[in-house]
KEKE-3310 file (N, C-alpha, C; in steps of 0.2 Angstrom, whole numbers, plus 5000, padded with zeros to 4 digits):
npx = (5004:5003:5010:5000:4989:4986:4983:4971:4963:4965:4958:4943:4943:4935:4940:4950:4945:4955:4966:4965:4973:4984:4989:4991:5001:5010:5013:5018:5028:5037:5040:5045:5057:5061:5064:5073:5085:5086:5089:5104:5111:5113:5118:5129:5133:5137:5147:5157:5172:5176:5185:5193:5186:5184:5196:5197:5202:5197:5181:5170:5171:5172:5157:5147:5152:5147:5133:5129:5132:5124:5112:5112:5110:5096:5087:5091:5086:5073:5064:5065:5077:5091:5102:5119:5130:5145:5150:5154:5145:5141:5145:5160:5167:5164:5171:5184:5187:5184:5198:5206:5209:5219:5219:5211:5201:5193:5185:5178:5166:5152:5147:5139:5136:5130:5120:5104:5093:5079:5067:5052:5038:5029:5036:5045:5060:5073:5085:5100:5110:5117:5133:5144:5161:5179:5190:5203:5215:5214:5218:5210:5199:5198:5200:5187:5176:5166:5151:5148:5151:5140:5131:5131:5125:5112:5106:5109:5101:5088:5086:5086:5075:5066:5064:5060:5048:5040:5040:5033:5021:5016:5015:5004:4995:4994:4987:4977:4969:4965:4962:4948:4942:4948:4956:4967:4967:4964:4972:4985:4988:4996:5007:5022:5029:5046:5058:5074:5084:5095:5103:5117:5116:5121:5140:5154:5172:5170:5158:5144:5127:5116:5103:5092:5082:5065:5053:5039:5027:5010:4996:4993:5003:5018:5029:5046:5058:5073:5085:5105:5113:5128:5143:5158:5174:5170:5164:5149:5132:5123:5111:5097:5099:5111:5115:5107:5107:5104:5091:5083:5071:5062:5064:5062:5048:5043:5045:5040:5027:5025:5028:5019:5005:5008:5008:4995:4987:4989:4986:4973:4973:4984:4984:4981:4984:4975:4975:4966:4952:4953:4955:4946:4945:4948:4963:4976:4990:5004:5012:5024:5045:5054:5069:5068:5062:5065:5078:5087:5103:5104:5114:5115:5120:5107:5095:5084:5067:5060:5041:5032:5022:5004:5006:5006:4998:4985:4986:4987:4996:5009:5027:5031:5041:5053:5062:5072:5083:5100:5117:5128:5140:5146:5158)
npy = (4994:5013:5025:5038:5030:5026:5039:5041:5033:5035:5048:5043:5038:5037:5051:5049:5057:5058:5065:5080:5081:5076:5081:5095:5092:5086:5100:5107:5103:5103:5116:5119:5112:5121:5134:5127:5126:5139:5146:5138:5142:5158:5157:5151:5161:5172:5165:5168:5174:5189:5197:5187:5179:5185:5185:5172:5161:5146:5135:5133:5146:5157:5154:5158:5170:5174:5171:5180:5195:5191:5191:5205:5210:5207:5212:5226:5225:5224:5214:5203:5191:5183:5167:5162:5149:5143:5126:5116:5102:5096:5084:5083:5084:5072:5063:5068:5063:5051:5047:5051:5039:5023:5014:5018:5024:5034:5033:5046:5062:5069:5085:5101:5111:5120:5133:5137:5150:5159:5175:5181:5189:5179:5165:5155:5148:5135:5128:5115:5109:5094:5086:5073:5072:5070:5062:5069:5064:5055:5059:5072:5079:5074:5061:5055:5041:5037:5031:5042:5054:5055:5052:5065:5075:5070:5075:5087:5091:5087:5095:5108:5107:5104:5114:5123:5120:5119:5134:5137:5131:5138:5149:5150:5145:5158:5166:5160:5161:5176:5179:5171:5179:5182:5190:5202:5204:5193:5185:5186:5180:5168:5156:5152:5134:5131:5117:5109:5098:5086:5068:5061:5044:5034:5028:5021:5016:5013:5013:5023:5030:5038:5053:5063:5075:5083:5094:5102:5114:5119:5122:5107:5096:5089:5078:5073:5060:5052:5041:5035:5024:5018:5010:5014:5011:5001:5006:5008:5008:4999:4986:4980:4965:4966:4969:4961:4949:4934:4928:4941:4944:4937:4940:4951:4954:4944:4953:4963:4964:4958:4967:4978:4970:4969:4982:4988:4980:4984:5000:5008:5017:5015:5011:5002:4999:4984:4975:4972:4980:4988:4980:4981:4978:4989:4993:4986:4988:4984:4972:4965:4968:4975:4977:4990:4995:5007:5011:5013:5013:5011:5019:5008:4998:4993:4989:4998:5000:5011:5016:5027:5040:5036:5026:5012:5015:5024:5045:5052:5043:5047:5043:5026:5017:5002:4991:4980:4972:4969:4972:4964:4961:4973:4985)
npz = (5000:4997:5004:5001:4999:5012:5018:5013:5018:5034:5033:5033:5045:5062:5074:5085:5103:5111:5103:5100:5112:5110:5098:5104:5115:5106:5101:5110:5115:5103:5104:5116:5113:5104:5110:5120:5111:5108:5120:5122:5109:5113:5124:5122:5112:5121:5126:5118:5112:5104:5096:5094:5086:5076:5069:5066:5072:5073:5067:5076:5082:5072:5067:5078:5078:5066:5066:5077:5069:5060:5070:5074:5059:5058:5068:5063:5051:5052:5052:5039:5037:5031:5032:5030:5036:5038:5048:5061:5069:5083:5082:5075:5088:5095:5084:5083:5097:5097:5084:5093:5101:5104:5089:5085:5072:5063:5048:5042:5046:5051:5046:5050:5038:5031:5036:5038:5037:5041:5042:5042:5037:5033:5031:5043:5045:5047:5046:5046:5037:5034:5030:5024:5027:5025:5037:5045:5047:5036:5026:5016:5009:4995:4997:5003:5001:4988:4987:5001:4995:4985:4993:4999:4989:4987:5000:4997:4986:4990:5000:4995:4986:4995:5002:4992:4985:4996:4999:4986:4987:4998:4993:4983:4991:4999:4988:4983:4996:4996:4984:4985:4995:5006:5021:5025:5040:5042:5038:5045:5057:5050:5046:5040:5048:5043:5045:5044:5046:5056:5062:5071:5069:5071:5074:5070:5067:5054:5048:5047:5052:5048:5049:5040:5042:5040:5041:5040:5045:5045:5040:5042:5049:5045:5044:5036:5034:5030:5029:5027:5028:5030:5024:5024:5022:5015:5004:5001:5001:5018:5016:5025:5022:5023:5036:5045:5040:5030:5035:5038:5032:5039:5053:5053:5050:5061:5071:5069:5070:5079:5093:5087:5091:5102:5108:5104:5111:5126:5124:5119:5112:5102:5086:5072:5054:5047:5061:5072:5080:5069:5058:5046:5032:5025:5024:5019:5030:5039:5032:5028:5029:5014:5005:5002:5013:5027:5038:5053:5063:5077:5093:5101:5093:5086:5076:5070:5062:5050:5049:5037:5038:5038:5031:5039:5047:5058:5053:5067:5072:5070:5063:5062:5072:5076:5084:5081:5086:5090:5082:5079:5070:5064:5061)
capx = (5000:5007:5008:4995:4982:4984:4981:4963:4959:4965:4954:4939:4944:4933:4946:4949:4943:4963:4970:4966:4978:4990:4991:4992:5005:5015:5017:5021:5037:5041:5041:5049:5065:5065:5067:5081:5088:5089:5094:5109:5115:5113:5123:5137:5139:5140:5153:5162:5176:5175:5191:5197:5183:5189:5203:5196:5207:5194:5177:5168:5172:5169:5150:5146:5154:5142:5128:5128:5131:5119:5108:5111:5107:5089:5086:5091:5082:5067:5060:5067:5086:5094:5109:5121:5137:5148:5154:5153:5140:5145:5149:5167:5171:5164:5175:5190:5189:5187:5202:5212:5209:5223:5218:5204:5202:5186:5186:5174:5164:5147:5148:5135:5140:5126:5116:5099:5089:5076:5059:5049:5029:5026:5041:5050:5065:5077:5089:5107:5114:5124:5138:5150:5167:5186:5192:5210:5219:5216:5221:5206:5192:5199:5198:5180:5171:5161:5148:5147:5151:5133:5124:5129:5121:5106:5105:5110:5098:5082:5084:5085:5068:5062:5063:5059:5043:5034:5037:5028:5015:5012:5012:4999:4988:4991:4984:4973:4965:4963:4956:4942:4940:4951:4958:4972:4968:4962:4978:4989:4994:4997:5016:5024:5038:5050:5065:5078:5088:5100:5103:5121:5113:5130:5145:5159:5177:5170:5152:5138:5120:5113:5098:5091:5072:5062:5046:5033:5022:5005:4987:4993:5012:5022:5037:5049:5064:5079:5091:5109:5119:5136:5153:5163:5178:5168:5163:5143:5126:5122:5103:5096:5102:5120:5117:5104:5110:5098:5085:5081:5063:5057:5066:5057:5043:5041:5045:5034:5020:5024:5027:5010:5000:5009:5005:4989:4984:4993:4985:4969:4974:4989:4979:4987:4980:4974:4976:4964:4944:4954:4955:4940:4947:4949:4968:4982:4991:5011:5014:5031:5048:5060:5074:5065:5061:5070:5079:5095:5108:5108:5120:5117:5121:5102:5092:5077:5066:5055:5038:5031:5016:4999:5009:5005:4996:4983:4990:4988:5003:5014:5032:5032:5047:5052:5067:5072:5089:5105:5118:5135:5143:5146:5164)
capy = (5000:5017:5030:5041:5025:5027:5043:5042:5027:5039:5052:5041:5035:5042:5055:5047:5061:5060:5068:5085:5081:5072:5088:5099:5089:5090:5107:5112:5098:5107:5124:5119:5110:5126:5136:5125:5127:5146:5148:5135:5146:5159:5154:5149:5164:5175:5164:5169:5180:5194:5197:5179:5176:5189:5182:5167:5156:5142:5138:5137:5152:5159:5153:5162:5178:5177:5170:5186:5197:5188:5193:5212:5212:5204:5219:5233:5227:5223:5209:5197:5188:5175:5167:5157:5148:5135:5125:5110:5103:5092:5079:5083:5085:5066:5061:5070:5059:5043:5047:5052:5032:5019:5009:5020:5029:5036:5037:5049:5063:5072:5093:5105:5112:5126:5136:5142:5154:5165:5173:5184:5189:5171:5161:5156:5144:5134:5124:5115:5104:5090:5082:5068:5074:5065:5064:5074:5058:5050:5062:5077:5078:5071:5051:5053:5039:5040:5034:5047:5060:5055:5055:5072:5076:5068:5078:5095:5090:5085:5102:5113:5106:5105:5123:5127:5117:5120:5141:5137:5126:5142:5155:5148:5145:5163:5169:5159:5162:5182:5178:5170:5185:5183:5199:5206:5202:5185:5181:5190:5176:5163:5158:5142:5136:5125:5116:5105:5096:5079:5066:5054:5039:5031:5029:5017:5015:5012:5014:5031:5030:5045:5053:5067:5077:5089:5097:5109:5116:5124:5121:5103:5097:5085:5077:5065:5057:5050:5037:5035:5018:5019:5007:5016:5006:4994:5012:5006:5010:4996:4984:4977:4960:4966:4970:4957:4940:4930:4929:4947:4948:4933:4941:4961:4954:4944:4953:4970:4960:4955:4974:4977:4967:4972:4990:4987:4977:4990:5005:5008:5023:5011:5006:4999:4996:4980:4973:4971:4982:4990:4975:4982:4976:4993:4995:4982:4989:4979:4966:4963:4972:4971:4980:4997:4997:5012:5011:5013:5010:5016:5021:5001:4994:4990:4991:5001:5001:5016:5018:5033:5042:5035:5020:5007:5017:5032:5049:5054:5039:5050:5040:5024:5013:4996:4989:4972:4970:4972:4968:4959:4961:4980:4986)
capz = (5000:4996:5009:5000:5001:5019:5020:5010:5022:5037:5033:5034:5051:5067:5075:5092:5107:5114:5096:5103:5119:5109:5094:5110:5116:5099:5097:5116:5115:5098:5105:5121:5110:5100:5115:5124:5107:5102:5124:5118:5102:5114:5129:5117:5108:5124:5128:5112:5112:5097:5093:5093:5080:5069:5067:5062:5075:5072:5063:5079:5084:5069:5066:5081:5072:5059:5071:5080:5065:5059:5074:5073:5055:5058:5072:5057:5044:5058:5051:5037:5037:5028:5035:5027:5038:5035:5052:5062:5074:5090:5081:5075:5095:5097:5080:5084:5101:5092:5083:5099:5103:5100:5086:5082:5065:5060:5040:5040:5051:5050:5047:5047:5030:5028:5040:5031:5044:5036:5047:5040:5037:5029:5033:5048:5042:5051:5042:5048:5031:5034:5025:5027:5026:5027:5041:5044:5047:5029:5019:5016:5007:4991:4998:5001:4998:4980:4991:5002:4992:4982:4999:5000:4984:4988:5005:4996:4983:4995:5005:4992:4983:4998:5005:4986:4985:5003:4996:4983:4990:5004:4991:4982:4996:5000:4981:4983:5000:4994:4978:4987:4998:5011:5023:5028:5048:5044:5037:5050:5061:5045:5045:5037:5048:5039:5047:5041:5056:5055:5068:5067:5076:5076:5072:5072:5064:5045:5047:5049:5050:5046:5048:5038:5045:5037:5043:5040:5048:5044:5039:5043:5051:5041:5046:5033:5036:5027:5033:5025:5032:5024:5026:5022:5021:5007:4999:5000:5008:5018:5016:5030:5023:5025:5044:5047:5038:5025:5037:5039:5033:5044:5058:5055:5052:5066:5079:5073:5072:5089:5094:5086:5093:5112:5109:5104:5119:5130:5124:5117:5103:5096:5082:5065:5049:5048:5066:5079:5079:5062:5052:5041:5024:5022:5023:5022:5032:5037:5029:5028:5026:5009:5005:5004:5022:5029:5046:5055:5066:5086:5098:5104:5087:5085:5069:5072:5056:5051:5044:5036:5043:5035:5029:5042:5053:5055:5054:5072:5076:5065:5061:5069:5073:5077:5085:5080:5088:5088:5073:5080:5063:5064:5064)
cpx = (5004:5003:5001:4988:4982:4979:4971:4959:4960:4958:4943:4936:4941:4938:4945:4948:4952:4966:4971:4971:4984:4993:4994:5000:5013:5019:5019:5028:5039:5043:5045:5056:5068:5067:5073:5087:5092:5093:5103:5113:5116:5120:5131:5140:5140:5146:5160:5167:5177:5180:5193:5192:5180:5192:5200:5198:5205:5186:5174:5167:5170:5162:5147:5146:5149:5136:5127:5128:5124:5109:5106:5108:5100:5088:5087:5087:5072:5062:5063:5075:5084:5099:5113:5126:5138:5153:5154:5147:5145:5147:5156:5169:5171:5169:5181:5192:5189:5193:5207:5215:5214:5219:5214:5205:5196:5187:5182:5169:5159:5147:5144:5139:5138:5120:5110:5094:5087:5069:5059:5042:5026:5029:5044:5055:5071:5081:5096:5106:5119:5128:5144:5157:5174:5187:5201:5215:5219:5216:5218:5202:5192:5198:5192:5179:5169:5154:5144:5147:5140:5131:5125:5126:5115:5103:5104:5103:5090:5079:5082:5077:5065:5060:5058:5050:5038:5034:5033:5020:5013:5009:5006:4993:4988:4987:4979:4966:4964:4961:4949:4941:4941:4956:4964:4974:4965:4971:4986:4995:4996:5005:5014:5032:5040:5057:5069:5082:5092:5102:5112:5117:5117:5134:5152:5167:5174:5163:5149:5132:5119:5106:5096:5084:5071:5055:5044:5028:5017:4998:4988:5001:5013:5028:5038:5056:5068:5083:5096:5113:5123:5141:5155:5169:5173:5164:5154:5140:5123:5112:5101:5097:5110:5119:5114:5103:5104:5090:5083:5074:5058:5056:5062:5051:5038:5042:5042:5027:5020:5024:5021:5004:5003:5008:5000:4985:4986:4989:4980:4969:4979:4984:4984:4983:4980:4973:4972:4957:4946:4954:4947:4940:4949:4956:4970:4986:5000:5009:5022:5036:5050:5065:5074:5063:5067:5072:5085:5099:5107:5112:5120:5119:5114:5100:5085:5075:5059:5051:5037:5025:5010:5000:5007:5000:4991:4989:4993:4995:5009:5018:5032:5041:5045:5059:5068:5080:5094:5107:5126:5140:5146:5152:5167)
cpy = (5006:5023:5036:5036:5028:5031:5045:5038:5033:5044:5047:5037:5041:5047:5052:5057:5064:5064:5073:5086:5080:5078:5095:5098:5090:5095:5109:5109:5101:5113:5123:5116:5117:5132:5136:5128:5135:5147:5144:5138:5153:5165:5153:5155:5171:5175:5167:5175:5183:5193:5192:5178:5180:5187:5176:5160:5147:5142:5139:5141:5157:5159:5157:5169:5179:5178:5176:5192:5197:5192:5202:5215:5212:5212:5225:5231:5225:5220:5201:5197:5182:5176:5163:5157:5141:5134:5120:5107:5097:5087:5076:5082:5075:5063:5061:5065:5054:5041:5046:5043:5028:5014:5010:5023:5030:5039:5044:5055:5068:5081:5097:5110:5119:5128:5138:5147:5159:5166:5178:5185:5182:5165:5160:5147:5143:5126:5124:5108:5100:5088:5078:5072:5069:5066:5065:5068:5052:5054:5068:5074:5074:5063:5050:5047:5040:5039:5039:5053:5061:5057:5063:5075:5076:5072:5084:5094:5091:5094:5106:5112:5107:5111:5128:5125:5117:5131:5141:5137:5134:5148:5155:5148:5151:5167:5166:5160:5172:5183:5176:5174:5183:5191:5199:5203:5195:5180:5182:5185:5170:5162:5150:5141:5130:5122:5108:5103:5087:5077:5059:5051:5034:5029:5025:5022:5017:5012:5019:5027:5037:5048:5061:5069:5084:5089:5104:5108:5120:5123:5112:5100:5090:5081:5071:5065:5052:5045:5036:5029:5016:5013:5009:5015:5002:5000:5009:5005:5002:4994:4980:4971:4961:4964:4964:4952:4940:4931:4936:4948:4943:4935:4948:4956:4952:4948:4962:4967:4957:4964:4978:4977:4969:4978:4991:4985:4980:4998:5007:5013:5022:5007:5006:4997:4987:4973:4977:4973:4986:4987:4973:4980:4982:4997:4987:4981:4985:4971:4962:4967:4969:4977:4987:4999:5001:5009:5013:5012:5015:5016:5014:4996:4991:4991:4993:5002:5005:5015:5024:5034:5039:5027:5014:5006:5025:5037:5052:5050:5041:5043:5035:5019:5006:4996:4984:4970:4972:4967:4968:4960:4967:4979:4992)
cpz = (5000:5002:5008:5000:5008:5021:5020:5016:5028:5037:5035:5039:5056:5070:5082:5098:5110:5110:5099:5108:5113:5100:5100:5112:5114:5101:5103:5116:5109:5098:5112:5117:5105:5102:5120:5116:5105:5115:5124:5115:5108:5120:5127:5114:5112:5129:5125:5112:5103:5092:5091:5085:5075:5067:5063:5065:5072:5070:5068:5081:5079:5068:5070:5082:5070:5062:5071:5075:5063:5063:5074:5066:5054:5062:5066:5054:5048:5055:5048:5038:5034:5031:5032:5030:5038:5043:5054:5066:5078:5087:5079:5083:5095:5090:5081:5092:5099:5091:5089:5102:5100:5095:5082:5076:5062:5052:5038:5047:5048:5050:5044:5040:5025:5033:5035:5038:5041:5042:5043:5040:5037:5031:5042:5046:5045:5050:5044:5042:5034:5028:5025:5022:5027:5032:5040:5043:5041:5025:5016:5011:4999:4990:5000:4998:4991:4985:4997:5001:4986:4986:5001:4997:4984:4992:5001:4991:4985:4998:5001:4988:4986:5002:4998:4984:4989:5001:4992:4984:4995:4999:4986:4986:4997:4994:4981:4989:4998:4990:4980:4992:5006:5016:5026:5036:5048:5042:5041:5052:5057:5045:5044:5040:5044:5044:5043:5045:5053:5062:5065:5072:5078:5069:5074:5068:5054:5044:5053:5048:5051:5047:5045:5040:5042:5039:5041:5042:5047:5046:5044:5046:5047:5040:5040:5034:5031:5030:5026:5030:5028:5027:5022:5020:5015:5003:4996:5005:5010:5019:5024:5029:5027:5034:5049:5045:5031:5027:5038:5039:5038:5051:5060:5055:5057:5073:5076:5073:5077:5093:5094:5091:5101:5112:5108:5111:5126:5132:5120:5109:5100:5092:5075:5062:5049:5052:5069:5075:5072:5058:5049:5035:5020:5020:5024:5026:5030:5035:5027:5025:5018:5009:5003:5009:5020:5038:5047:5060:5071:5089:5101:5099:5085:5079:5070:5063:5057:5047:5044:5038:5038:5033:5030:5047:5053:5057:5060:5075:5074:5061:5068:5067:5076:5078:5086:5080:5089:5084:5078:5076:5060:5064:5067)
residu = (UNK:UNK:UNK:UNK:UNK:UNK:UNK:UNK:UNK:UNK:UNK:UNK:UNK:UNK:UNK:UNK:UNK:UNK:UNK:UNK:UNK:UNK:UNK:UNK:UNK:UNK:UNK:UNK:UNK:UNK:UNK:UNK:UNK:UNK:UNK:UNK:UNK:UNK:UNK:UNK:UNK:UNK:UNK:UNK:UNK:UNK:UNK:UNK:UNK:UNK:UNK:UNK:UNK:UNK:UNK:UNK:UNK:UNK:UNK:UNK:UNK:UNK:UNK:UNK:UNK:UNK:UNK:UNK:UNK:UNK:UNK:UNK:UNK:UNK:UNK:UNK:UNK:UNK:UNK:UNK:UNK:UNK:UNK:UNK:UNK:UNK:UNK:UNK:UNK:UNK:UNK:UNK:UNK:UNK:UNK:UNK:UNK:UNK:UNK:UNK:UNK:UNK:UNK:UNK:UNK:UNK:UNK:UNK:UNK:UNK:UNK:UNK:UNK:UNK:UNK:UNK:UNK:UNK:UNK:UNK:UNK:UNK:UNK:UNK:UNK:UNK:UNK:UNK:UNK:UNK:UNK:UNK:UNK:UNK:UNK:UNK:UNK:UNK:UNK:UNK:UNK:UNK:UNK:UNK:UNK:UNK:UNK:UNK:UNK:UNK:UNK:UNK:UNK:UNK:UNK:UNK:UNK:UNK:UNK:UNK:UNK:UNK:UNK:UNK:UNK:UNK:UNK:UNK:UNK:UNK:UNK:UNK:UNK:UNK:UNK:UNK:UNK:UNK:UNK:UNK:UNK:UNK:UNK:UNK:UNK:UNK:UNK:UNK:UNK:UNK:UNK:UNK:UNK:UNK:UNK:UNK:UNK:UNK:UNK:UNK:UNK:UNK:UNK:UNK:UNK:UNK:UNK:UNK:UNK:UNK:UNK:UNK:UNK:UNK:UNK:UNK:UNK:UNK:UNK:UNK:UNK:UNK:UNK:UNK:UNK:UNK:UNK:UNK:UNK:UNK:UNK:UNK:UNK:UNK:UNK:UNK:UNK:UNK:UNK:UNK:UNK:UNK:UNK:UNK:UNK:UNK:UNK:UNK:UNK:UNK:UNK:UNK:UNK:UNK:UNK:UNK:UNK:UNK:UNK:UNK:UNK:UNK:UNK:UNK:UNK:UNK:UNK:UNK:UNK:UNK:UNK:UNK:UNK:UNK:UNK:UNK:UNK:UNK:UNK:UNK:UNK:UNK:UNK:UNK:UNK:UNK:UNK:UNK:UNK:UNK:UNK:UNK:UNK:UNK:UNK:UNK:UNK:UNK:UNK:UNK:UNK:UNK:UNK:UNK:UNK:UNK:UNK:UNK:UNK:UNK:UNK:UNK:UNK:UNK:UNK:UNK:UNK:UNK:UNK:UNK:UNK:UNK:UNK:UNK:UNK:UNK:UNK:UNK:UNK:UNK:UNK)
# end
């Protein structure tokens, strides 16, 4: 079934009474993470010595140059900014200690690569670009992978249609809500945020998983997700056969329809196409993975594998997951 079947069968489903709490919910935990976040950027960059990040000493210290620039520009021009800065996020620090390890050698390491920060009337846009990079210790950016030099491509590719195709999509809606004789104060509080955000979910010697997220938010909120699972060392994205042998799909499939079926009987608003008082005929629901399942690699060597919202499940259950193990075979 294709994620847009879901969604027709979703619509058609009663809204449970909870939804209200659990949209509620949502949005105060996403406005509480984007408040720890700007106190965060804050915090950091009135650690930041000026001078020093003139000079340039490092990039760090740089970013929070521009940052701040950055900040004074939005207050002049007293509304819109764009920002564009090239730096690291934490996870150089955690790289850069790997390496320090006898024996250790990370080919590879994760680096924000492009800032996008835009607010304005219509907008509020909040973009950090990843991109896998060489690590210092084999030689620079030249011995990349081919590999991960694509998934960079993809990621830059992804972002850029995708900031350019939710404008679209808004400015539409605004032509068109005035052409039907919409006003001024009804369209007042109407904003579209966007964000673009990356997650590593781990990291060895010779293997990344990646995650890539993108959300909008508006008439409706929208989250999708990307995974990227590289060896880098064998210069290839790895399949869920690579990590989880031959057996793989006897193995997912049992054990989320064992998960399923325990969240269901757990929790009365875990509902899933065609398991349980939802098995109407009117979705198929899971059925088994194949080597299009998305998933990735955690900090426990596990394999968590991701559906897509509408997919397996109504809309209200968003992105769901399943963890079916850990993988022995990593390096």
């Amino acid at each position: 079934m294709k994620p847009e079947d879901g969604k027709k069968i979703y619509n058609s489903i009663e809204i449970p009474e909870e939804l209200d709490q659990i949209v509620k919910q949502s949005i105060a935990e996403a406005e509480k993470r984007r408040r720890e976040k700007e106190r965060t950027e804050e915090a950091e960059e009135k650690r930041a010595d000026l001078p020093e990040e003139f000079r340039g000493k490092n990039i760090g210290s740089r970013i929070h140059f521009y940052r701040r620039l950055a900040s004074r520009a939005t207050a002049a021009a007293a509304g819109a900014a764009i920002v564009f800065t090239i730096g690291l996020n934490t996870n150089q620090a955690f790289a850069e200690t790997m390496q320090q390890i006898p024996g250790i050698g990370i080919l590879a390491k994760v680096l924000t690569v492009r800032s996008y920060h835009q607010s304005d009337g219509d907008y509020h846009i909040d973009a950090e670009i990843p991109a896998i990079m060489e690590s210092e210790k084999e030689g620079g950016a030249d011995r990349l992978p081919d590999t991960a030099k694509r998934v960079n491509e993809q990621i830059e590719a992804i972002v850029d249609s995708y900031i350019a195709d939710v404008k679209k999509e808004f400015e539409d809606y605004k032509e068109a809500f005035f052409a039907t004789g919409g006003t001024e104060a009804e369209w007042a509080d109407r904003q579209m945020d966007l964000s673009v955000d990356y997650q590593v979910k781990y990291q060895s010697e010779t293997v990344l998983s990646l995650e890539l997220i993108t959300f909008k938010g508006w008439v409706n909120a929208l989250e999708e997700r990307y995974y990227y699972n590289l060896d880098l060392k064998e210069d290839r994205l790895l399949s869920l056969e690579d990590v989880l042998g031959n057996g793989y799909v006897e193995r997912c499939n049992k054990e989320v329809v064992r998960q399923i079926e325990e969240r269901m009987a757990s929790d009365e608003n875990q509902i899933f196409f065609g398991f349980g008082a939802s098995d109407d005929g009117m979705a198929e629901g899971f059925t088994t993975v194949d080597e299009t399942t998305q998933f990735y690699i955690n900090e426990n060597r596990e394999v968590v594998l991701v559906f897509p919202k509408y997919s397996i499940a109504p809309g209200y259950m968003g992105i769901t997951e399943f963890n079916v193990g850990r993988v022995e075979n990593l390096s």
